[in-house]
C-alpha positions in Angstrom: 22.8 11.4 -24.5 19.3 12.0 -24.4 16.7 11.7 -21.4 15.2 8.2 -22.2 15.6 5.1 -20.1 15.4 5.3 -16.1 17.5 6.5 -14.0 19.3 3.1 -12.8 20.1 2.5 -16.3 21.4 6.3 -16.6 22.9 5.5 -13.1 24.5 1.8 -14.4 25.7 3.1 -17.5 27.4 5.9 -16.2 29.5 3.8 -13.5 30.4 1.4 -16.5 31.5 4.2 -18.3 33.9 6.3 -15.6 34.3 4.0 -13.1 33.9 4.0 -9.3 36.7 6.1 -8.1 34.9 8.9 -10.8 31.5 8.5 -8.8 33.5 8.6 -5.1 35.4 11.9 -6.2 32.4 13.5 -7.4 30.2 12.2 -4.5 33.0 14.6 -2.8 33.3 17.3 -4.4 29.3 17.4 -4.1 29.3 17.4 -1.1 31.1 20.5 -0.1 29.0 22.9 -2.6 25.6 21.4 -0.2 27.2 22.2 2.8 28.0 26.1 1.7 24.3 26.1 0.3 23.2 24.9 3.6 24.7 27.0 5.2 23.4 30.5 3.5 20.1 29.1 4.1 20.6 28.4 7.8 22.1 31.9 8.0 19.3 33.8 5.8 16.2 31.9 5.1 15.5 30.7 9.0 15.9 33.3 11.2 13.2 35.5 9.4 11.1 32.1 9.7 11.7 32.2 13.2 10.3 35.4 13.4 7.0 34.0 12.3 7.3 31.4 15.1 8.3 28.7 13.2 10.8 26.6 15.0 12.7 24.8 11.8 10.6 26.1 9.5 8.7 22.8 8.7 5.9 23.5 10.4 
């Protein structure tokens, strides 16, 4: 497996490969590591950018 082709053909190949029900079960198990990272973030990286006056941190 090397890094040539796009990624819809990386994408296609893998689905013909492991199937759908692979790609919903790791859709879901990715979801709950983003949440947690989220979630740190939300907890550690805002609130000193609200001490700068930043309201979300996006500008």
């Amino acid at each position: 497996m090397g890094c040539t082709g796009s990624p819809q053909a990386a994408f296609t190949g893998f689905v013909m490969r492991k199937g759908v029900i692979d790609l919903a079960v790791m859709a879901v198990i990715g979801a709950g590591p983003s949440r947690v990272v989220n979630s740190v973030a939300n907890r550690t990286c805002n609130p000193p950018i609200g001490a700068f006056g930043m309201k979300d941190g996006a500008g």
